[in-house]
Structure formats: structure tokens, C-alpha cells
N, C-alpha and C positions, 0 to 999 in steps of 0.2 A: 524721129524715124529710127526703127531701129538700124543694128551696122548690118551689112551685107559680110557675108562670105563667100567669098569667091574660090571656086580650086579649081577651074580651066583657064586656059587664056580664053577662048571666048568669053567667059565668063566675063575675063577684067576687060576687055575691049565691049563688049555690050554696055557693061556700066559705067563707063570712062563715057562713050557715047552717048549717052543719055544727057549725062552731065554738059558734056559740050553742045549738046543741042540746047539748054537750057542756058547757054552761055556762064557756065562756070569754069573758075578756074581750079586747075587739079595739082593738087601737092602730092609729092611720093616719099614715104618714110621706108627705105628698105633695112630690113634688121632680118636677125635668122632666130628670134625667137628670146625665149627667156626674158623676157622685158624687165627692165628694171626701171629708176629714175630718170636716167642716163638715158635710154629711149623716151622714155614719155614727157621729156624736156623737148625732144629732135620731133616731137606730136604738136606740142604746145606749142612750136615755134613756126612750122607746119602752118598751122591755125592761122597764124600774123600773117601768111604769103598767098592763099588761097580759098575758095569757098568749099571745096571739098576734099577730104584727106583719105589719101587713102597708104594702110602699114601695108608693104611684104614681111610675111612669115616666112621663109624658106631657109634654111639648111641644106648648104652649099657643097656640096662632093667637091665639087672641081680645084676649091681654094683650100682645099685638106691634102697633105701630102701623109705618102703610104702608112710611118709612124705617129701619125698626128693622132688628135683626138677626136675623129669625128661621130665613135659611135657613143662616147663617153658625153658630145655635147649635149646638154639639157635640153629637152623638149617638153616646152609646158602648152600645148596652143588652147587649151579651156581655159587656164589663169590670162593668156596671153589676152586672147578674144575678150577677158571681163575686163582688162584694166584697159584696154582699147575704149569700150563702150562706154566708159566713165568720161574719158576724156574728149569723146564725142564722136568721134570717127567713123566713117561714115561706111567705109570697107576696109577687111580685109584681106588679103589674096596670100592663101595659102596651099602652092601645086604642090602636087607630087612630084617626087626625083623624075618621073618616069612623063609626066606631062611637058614639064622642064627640058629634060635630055631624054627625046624618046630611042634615043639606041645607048644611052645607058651613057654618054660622055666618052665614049672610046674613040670616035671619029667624029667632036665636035667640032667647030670651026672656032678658033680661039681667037680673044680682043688681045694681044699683047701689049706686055708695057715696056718692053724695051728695053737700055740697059739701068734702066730707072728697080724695074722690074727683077736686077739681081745682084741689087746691095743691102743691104739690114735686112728688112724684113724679108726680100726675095732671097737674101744668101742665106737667112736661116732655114727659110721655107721655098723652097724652088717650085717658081712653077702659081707661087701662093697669087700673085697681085693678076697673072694672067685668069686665073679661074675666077678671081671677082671680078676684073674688068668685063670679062664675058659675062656674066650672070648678070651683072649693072646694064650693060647694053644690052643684052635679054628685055629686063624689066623696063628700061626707059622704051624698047622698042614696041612691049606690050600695052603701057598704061601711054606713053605720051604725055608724062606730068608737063604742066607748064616750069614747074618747081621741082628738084629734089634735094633733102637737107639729111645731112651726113653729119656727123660727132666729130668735133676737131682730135678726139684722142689717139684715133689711127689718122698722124698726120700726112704718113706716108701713102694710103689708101685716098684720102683728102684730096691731095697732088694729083695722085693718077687720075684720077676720076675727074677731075678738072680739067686736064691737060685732053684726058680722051673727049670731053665735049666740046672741048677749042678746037681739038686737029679735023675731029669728023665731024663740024660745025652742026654739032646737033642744037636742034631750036628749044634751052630751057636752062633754065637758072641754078647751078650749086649754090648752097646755101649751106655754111657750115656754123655750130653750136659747139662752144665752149664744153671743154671735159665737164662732168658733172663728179664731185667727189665726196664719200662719207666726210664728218665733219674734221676726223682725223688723217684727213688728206687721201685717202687712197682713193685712186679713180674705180669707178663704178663699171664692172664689166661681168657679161652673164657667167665667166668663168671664175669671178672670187666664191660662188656656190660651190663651190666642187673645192674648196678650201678647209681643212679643220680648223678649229679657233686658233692655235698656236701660229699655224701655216700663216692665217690673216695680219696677224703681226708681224711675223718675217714681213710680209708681202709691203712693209710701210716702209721697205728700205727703197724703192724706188720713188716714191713721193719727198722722200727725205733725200736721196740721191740731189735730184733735179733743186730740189731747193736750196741743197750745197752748193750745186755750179750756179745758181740763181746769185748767191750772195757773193760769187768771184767773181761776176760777171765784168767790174770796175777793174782787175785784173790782166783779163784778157782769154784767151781762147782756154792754150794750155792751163793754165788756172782753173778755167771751168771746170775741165777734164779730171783732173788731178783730183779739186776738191768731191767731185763724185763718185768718182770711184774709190776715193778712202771708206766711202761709206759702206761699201762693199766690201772689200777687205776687213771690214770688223765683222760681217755680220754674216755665220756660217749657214744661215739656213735660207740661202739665197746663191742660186747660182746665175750670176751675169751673162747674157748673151752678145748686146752689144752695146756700149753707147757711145754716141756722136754729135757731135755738131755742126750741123748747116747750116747754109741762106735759104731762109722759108720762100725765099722768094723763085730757087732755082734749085734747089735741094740738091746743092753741093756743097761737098763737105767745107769748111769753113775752115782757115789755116789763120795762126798765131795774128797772120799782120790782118786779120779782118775784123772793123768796125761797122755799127749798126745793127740790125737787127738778126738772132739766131732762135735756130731754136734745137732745142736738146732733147736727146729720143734715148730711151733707153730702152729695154729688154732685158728680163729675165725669168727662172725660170723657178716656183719655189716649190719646195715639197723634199722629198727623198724617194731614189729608185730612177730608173731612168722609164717609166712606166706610170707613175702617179702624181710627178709634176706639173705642176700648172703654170703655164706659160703666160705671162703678164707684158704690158707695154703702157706707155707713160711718154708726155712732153710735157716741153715748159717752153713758151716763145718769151725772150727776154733782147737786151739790147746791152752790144758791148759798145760803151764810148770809146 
């Protein structure tokens, strides 16, 4: 069969319905586009939970702050829709800003995330985890996946979206997928494209970061810390935004005397100019004895 394309919500709610009258189960792969490996792993995996899958395409206003790059992000949806149709998918739902937010997001009604919502990711981007949380409960509210499967590489994103389908006991399953990384460790994300080759290399200081605190881990907290951020300190073409250590399980910060399980998030930013870098993020979940 070929894939559907979808770009109303009637759209995705007519063929959501279909499917459940035929008693299928529906998976949701939400992404904003650019597809890379890294997506079509959170497809394939998709596949394992359900008999019909269906991508969001959409490119997210609400989760861009005023300097961000939102006009600069890639938008491929003809490549996007063929490497879909390879991997068998059955739809795609791609609205418009304007089907989405019909008064344009200025007087939306926002999912917040609370003060989760304004440490790392949220302190460097305000505003940023509340505009996905609302777009995610948009699309869960639209399709009604029994299933949605998310990238563990935004582990902070991860979190919230978990934590939003516990408090507002919505009825479906998170499912999350290991980072997916080129073979020289950088993870896989639509914005390494907008990298020149040089830049790609800088961009290895955060996969090398995280595997420095990986090997202090037998050390303890501040050791992690330390040994990552030396890696930073040699490496001028990389400018650090944050990095930390939590409990994955409660994503607070994790202090010297904590054993068991963490995990390390870093951020950074690489390129030159304050205009043409490219804004990167990375974990590593490991375990301090």
C-alpha cells in the first residue's frame, strides 16, 4: 500500500480511524523533518510495537526561541517521504504552521514543563521544552498512537514527555531508542548538515567529552566532570554550553557522594560567529560505584 500523506488533522484522525476499526495498533514517530539514521532506527523500532506507523514531519515554531535557528532548519519532506516509504510507513502527517497553530501561536494554550523545563536545556533555550511539550500533546491528542517512540539523545526531552504522559494519564506507551552514532562516535542529528567538514570534527569533542567522564566514572561524580571538561579546554573550536550530571531516574543534578546510576548531558555550540553555529547535545548513561 502505498504511504498516505496527510496535512490536516482531519486528515490524521480519518486514517488513525480507519485503522482502529480494522483493530490495529498505531505507533507515532514524531520528528521535524531531515530524516536521518537516527530517525529511521525510532521507524524500525516503531515497526516492533505496532501494526501501523505513522512519521510526524512538522517543524516546531513554538520550541525555537527568537535567536534560534528556526528558519535556517533543514527542510527536506520529498527525501523525507521516500526514505519513509522504504521503510514501510504507512503515513505521513505533515501540517502546516497554520493548520497547527491557527492564530499563528501567539495566544496558544501551553503544556509546561515546569521547573524541569528551566535548567540545561530550558536555561539555554527558555521557553524551549514548553513548546515541545505542547506540540507532543497536539500530536498525541490528533493520532491517539497506542505507542510513541522518541531518541534517547535528547534525554532531557525523554523525561518530560514521560513525566507529561504519567501526570495527565494519557492512555499510550513512551518508548525510547538508544542514540544512533556515525562510527566515529558523533551522534546523528538533522543539524550535523549545516556543519562544514572541519566543524564535524570539532563537533567529536562531545562524544569524546562524555567518554572521558565514562572512564572516571570508578572515580566518582567530580572526576567525571573534571575529566570532561578538560576535553574542552584543549579543543578551541567548540564552545561549551553546559554539562552535568544526574539521576536518570529523577533528573537531579547528582552530587560527589551519589552512587548508581547517571547520566551525562552535555551541550555545545560549534562553528564561529554568534550567527552560524550549530548547536549540538549528547548523553552518556553510565554507573558510579
Amino acid at each position: 500500500m502505498p504511504i498516505q500523506t496527510l496535512t490536516t488533522i482531519d486528515d490524521a484522525r480519518t486514517f488513525v480511524a480507519r485503522a482502529r476499526a480494522e483493530g490495529k495498533r498505531v505507533a507515532l514517530v514524531p520528528t521535524m523533518g531531515a530524516l536521518h539514521a537516527g530517525h529511521l532506527e525510532l521507524v524500525r523500532v516503531a515497526h516492533q510495537h505496532a501494526d501501523v506507523v505513522i512519521a510526524s514531519v512538522f517543524v516546531n515554531p513554538l520550541q525555537f526561541g527568537p535567536h534560534e535557528d528556526l528558519d535556517r532548519y533543514p527542510r527536506m519532506p520529498k527525501a523525507d517521504t521516500e526514505q519513509l516509504i522504504v521503510l514501510g510507513v504507512e503515513a505521513v502527517f505533515m501540517p502546516s504552521v497554520e493548520e497547527m497553530y491557527p492564530d499563528g501561536g501567539r495566544s496558544a494554550t501551553l503544556v509546561t514543563a515546569g521547573r524541569l523545563g528551566t535548567v540545561l536545556e530550558g536555561r539555554s533555550r527558555p521557553g524551549h521544552y514548553d513548546g515541545v511539550l505542547t506540540v507532543v500533546a497536539k500530536l498525541f491528542s490528533i493520532v491517539r498512537p497506542d505507542v510513541a517512540v522518541f531518541g534517547e539523545k535528547d534525554a532531557q526531552q525523554l523525561f518530560l514527555v514521560r513525566r507529561m504522559v504519567r501526570d495527565l494519564n494519557l492512555p499510550l506507551t513512551i518508548v525510547g531508542v538508544p542514540t544512533v552514532r556515525e562510527a566515529d562516535g558523533l551522534a546523528l542529528s538533522s543539524r550535523n548538515a549545516l556543519l562544514s567538514p572541519g566543524e564535524r570534527q570539532d563537533a567529536l569533542a562531545l562524544s569524546r567529552a562524555l567518554e572521558a567522564a565514562g572512564s572516571a566514572a570508578d572515580r566518582g561524580v567530580e572526576a567525571m566532570l573534571a575529566a570532561a571538561q578538560s576535553v574542552f579546554q584543549s579543543d578551541t573550536g567548540v564552545q561549551l554550553d553546559y554539562l552535568a550530571i544526574v539521576d536518570p531516574a529523577t533528573f537531579a543534578f547528582a552530587g560527589e557522594s551519589h552512587h548508581g546510576p547517571v547520566q551525562v548531558l552535555v551541550a555545545a555550540r560549534v562553528g564561529t560567529g554568534s550567527s552560524n553555529t550549530v548547536r549540538l547535545i549528547d548523553n552518556l548513561i553510565t554507573v558510579v560505584p
